[in-house]
MDAnalysis code that builds the backbone (N, CA, C; Angstrom):
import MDAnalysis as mda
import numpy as np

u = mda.Universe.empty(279, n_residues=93, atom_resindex=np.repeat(np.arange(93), 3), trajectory=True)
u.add_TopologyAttr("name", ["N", "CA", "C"] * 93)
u.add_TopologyAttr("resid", np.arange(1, 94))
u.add_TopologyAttr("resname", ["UNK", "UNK", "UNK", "UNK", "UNK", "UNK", "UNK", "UNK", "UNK", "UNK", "UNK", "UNK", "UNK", "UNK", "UNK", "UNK", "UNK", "UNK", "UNK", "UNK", "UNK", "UNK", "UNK", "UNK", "UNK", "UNK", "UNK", "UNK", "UNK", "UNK", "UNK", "UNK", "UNK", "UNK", "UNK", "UNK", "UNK", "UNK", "UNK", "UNK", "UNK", "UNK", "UNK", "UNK", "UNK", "UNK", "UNK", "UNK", "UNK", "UNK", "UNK", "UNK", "UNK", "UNK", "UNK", "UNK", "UNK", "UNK", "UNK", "UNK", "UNK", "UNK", "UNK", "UNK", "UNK", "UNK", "UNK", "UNK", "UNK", "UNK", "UNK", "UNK", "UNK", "UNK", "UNK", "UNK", "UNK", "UNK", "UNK", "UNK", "UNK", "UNK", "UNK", "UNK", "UNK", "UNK", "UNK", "UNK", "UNK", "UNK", "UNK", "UNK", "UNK"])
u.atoms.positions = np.array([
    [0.840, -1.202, 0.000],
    [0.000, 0.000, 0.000],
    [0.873, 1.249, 0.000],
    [0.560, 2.514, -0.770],
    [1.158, 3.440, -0.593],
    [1.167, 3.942, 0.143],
    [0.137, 4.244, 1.045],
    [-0.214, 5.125, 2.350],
    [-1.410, 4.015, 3.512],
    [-0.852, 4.650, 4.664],
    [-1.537, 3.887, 5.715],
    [-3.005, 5.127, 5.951],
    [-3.808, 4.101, 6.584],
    [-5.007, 4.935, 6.522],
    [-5.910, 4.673, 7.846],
    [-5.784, 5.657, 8.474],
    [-5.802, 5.399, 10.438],
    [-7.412, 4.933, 10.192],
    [-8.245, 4.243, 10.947],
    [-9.217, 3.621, 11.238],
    [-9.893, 5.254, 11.809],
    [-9.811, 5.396, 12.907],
    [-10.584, 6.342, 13.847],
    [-10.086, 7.518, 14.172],
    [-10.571, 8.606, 14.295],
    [-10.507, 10.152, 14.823],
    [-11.099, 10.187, 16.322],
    [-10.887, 10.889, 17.082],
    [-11.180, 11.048, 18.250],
    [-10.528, 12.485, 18.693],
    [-11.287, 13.386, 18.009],
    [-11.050, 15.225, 18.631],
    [-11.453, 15.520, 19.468],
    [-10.173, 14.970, 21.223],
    [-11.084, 15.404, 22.041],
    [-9.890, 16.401, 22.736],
    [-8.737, 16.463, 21.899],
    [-7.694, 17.833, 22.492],
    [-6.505, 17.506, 23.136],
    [-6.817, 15.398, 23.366],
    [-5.802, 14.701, 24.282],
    [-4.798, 15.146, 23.361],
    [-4.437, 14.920, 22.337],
    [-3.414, 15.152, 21.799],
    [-2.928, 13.741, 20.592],
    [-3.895, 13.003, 20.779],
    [-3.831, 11.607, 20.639],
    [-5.402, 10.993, 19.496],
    [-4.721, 11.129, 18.051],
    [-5.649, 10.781, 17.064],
    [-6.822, 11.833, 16.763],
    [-6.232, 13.247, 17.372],
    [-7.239, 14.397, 17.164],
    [-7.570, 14.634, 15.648],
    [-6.426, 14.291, 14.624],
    [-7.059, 14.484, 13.847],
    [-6.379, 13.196, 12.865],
    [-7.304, 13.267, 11.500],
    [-7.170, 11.880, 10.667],
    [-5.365, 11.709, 10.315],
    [-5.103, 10.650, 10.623],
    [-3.672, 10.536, 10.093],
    [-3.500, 9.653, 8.992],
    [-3.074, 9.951, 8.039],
    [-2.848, 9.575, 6.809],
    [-1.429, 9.206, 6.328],
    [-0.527, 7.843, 6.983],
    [0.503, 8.170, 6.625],
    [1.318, 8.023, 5.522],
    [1.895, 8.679, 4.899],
    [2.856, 9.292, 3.877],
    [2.298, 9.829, 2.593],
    [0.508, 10.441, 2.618],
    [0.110, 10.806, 1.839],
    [0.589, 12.071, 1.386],
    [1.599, 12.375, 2.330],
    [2.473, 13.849, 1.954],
    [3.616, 13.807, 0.321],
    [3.783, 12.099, 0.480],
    [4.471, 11.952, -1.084],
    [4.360, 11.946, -2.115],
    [2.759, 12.448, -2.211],
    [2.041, 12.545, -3.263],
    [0.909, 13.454, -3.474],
    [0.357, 13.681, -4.539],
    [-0.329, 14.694, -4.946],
    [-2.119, 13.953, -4.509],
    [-2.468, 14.817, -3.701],
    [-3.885, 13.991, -3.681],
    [-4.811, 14.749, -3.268],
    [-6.248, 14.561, -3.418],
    [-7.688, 14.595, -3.207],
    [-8.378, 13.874, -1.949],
    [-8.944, 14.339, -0.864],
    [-9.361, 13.942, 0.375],
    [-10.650, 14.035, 0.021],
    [-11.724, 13.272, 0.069],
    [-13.242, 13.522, 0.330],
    [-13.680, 12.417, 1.771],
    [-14.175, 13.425, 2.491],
    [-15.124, 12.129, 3.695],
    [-16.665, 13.091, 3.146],
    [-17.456, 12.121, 3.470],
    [-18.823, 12.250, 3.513],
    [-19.843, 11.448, 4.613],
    [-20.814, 11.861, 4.841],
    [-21.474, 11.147, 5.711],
    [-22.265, 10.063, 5.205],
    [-22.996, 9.804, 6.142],
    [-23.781, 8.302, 5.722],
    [-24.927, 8.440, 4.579],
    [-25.344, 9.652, 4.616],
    [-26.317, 9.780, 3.530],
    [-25.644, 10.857, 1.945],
    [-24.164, 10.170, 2.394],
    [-23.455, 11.052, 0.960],
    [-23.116, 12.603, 0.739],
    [-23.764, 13.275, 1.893],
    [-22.978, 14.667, 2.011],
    [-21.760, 14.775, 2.218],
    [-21.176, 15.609, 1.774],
    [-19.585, 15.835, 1.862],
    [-19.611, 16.564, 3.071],
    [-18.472, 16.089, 3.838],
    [-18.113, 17.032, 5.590],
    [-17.223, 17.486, 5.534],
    [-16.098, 16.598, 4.660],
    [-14.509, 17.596, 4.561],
    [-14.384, 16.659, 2.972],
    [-13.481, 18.259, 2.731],
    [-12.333, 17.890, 1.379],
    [-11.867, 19.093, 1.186],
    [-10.265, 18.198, 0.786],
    [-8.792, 19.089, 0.991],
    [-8.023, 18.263, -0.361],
    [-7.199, 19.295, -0.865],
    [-6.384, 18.845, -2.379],
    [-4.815, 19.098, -1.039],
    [-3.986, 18.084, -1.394],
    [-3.046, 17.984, -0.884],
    [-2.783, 17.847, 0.537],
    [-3.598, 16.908, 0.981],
    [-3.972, 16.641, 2.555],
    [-2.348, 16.287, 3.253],
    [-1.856, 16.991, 4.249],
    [-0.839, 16.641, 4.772],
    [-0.238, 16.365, 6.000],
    [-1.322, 16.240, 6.874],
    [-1.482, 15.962, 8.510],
    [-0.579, 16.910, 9.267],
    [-0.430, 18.053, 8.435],
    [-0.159, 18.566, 9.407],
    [-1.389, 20.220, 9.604],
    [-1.001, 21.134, 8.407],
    [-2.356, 22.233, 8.097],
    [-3.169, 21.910, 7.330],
    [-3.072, 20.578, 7.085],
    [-4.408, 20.293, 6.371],
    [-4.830, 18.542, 6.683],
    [-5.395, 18.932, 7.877],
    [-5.782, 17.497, 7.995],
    [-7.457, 17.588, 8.790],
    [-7.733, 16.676, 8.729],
    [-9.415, 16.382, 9.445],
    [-9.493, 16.338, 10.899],
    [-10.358, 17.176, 11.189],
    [-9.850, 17.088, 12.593],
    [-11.772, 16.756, 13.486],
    [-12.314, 15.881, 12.496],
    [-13.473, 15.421, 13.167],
    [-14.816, 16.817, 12.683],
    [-14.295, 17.953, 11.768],
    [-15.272, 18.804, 12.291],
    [-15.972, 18.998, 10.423],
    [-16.834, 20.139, 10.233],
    [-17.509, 20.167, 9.454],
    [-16.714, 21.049, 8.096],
    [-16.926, 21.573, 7.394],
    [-16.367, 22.814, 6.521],
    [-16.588, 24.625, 7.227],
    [-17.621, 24.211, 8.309],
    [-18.134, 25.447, 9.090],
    [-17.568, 25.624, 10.799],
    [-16.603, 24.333, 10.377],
    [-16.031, 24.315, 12.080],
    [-16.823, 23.448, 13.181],
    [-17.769, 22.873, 13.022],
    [-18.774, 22.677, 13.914],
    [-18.290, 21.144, 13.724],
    [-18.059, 20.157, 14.986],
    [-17.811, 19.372, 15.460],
    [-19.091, 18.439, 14.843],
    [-18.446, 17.326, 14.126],
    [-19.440, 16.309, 13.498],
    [-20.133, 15.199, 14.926],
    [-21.107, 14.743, 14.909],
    [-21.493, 13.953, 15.775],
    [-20.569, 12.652, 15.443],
    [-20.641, 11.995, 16.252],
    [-19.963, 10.369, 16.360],
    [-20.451, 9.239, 15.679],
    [-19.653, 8.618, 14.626],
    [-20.301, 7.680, 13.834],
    [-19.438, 7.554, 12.755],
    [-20.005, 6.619, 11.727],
    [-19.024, 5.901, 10.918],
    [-18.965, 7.188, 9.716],
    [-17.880, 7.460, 9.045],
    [-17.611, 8.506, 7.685],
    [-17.637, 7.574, 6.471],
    [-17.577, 8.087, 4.839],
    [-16.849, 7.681, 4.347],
    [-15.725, 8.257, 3.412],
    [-15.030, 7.820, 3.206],
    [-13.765, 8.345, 2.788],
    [-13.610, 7.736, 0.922],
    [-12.842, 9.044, 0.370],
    [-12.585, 8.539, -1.147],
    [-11.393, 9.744, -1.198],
    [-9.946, 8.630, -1.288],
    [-8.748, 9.635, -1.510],
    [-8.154, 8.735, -2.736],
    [-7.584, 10.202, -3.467],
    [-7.150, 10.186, -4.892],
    [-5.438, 10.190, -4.810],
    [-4.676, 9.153, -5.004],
    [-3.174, 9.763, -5.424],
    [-2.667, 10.467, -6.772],
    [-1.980, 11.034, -6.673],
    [-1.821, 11.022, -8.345],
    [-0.228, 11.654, -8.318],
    [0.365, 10.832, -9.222],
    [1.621, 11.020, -9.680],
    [2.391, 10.793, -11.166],
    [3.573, 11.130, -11.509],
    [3.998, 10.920, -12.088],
    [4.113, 9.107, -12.895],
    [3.722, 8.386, -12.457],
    [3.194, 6.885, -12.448],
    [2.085, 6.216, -12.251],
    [1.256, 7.331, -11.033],
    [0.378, 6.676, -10.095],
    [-0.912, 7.344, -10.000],
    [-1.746, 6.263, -9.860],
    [-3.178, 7.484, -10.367],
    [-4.368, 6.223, -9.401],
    [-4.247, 6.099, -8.025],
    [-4.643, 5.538, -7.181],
    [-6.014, 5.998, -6.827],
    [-6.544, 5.021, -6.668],
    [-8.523, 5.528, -5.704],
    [-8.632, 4.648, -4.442],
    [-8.151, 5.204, -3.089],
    [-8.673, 4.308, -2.129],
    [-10.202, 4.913, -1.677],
    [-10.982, 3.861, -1.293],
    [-12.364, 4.091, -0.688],
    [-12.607, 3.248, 0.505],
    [-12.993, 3.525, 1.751],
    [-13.211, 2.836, 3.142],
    [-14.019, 4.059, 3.774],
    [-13.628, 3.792, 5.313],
    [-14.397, 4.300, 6.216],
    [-13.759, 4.677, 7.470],
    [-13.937, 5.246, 8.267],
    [-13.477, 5.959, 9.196],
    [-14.418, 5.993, 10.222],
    [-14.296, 5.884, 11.613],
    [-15.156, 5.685, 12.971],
    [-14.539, 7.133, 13.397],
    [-15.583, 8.506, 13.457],
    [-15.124, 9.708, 14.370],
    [-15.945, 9.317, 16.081],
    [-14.578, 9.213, 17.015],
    [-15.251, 8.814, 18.507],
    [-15.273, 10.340, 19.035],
    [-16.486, 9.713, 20.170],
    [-16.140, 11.243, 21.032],
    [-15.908, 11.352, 22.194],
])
């Protein structure tokens, strides 16, 4: 796999999985979409990099999503590589 793709969020400030970690999606050029269960989009970011641009459980308006399963559709794209992962994500609270 090119990139690891953390299971769960939990924004509660511990310091610990506050926000989505995505690891080494920084080596590549990519597209973030989560959406909720009925297909609304909650977040999306072009060049997601865990550090100023990462998910941190909340909406596009700031407002803290309720607790429950997401889903996720991230795009790589490179000079070779033109990847579609799709899964899911558990935000705890």
């Amino acid at each position: 796999k090119l990139i690891e793709i953390s299971k769960a969020v939990t924004p509660d400030g511990n310091g610990i999985n506050d926000f989505w970690f995505l690891k080494n999606i920084e080596r590549y050029s990519n597209e973030v979409l989560i959406v909720d269960r009925w297909g609304n989009e909650v977040y999306s970011a072009a060049d997601y990099n865990n550090e100023n641009i990462a998910w941190n459980g909340r909406n596009a308006y700031g407002k803290v999503l309720p607790a429950g399963t997401y889903f996720y559709v991230i795009r790589l794209h490179g000079e070779k590589i033109n990847v579609v992962e799709k899964g899911f994500v558990e935000l705890v609270d």
